[in-house]
Phi, psi and omega in degrees: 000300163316319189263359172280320174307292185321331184290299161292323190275329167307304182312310185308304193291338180285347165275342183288298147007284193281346163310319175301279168353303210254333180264350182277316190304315179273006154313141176289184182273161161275137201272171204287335170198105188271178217251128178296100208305158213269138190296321166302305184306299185314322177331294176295342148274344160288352184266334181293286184333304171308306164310316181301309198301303181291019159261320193289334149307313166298317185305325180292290203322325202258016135328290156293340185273329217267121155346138161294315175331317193272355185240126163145179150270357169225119207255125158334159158256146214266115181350121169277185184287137158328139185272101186316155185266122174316117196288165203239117160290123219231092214285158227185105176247141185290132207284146196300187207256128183237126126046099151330115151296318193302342195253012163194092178289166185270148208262109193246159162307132151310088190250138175263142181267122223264163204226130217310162142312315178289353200246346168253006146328283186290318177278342153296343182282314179300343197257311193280317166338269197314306203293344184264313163295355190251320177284335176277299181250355166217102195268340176298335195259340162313314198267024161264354189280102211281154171307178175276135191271164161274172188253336180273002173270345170278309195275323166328312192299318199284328194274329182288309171280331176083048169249190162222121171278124199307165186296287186317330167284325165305287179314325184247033119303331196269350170272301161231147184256072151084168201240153171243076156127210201270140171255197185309320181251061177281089185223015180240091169089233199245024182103158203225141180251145186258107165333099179300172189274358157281339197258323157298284170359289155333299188273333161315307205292349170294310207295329200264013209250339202268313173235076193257000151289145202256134226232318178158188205266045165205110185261359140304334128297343174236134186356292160204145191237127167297344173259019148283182145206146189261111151321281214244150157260121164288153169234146187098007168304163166212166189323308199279009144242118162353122201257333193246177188256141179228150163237097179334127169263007171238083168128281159130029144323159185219128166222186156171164176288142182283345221009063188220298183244010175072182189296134180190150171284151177289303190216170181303318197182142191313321196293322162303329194266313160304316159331290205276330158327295202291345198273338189253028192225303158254030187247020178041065166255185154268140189233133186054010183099348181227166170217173225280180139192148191250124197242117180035060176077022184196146183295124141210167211252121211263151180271124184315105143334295182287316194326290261256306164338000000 
């Protein structure tokens, strides 16, 4: 504001300047003793000046006096209510995913390891069980049971996943390496193949290759775990339930999913899960809800009815 004053009066007085200026030029030159002009006139022309000046001074001031909103060709528009303030978006990145160890050992010697007597004692007596009931009465599903493995294609196996197969999963590889179609312990779904030790082997390295995140400190909770191993194939399974049957290698427990309650253990130990096939195979019982019967020469585990009532 001040300075918009100063600002007309420079203006006021540089006009005045130039008016004087400009009335001198047009004077004739002066004579050696000119004559003094009469007082009234000049009065009134200094008064015409005087009068310009104090207008171009009124015009600035009310200029400067005039709202800024009101000057322009356009006028802002008059403030609204403050816009609540926008909370600062708090960006939430999920923490990266970390790593089985168990789905990458550290690299050990091919040792084959020697496996207790007694224990594998007790899985041939459970073995000789199945294998005499299965020729008397289901001889087609007897010849599905593949010969006996070696123990050094088992320590390959052991050195390649970084497990130890519990003795009792040992002893009935050595008895059979596994089935050619659903075997003896199809009592699951729509029958079950019992894995050769290459076919375990194998079937780790899909799993840790597929799923190689570690999920938390129970692995009996989660889909897959690199210190399983999967034993048995189910069949008629589809991706969103746990397709194999497993055997814990720290304790040796055996589980699979239910697809009710996920992968969890079942029974203690391969050597538990041949007991009770042979105990329900010749006390003609139920196992899991189904039982045994036989079609044409072949085993299958039918779902228990009365269970069901």
């Amino acid at each position: 504001m001040l300075k918009l004053v100063r600002m007309a009066l420079t203006a006021a007085v540089l006009t005045a300047i130039a008016i004087r200026l400009r009335r001198r030029a047009r004077l004739p030159a002066r004579p050696a003793a000119p004559a003094r002009p009469a007082r009234p006139a000049r009065n009134a022309r200094m008064g015409v000046v005087w009068a310009g000046i104090a207008a171009i001074v009124a015009v600035v001031l009310a200029i400067a006096l005039v709202p800024r909103q009101t000057v322009g060709a356009a006028a802002a528009p008059a403030p609204g209510p403050a816009a609540p303030a926008t909370p600062p978006t708090v960006g939430w990145t999920p923490p990266p995913p970390v790593p089985d160890p168990n789905c990458s050992p550290a690299p050990r010697p091919v040792a084959v390891r020697p496996i207790d007597p007694k224990v594998r004692r007790a899985v041939n007596v459970q073995w000789r069980r199945i294998e005499r009931w299965l020729r008397a009465n289901a001889p087609r599903t007897y010849r599905t049971l593949a010969g006996p493995g070696r123990a050094g294609t088992i320590a390959v196996a052991e050195s390649q996943m970084g497990v130890d197969f519990p003795d009792d999963l040992r002893a009935s590889l050595l008895r059979h390496n596994g089935s050619r179609g659903p075997s003896v312990f199809g009592f699951w779904f729509d029958g079950a193949a019992a894995l050769s030790i290459r076919q375990i082997r194998d079937t780790w390295r899909d799993y840790c290759e597929w799923n190689d995140t570690d999920l938390g400190d129970d692995p009996a909770t989660e889909y897959w775990n690199g210190r399983m191993i999967p034993f048995l194939y189910f069949y008629g399974r589809d991706s969103e339930d746990m397709e194999y049957a497993v055997v814990d290698s720290a304790g040796g427990a055996v589980g699979w999913d239910d697809t009710i309650g996920g992968m969890a253990p079942r029974l203690p130990s391969t050597y538990a899960l041949l007991r009770v096939v042979a105990d329900t195979l010749q006390r003609r019982t139920h196992l899991d809800g189904r039982r045994p019967v036989v079609v044409r020469g072949e085993l299958r585990w039918k779902l228990d009815e009365r269970l069901s009532e």
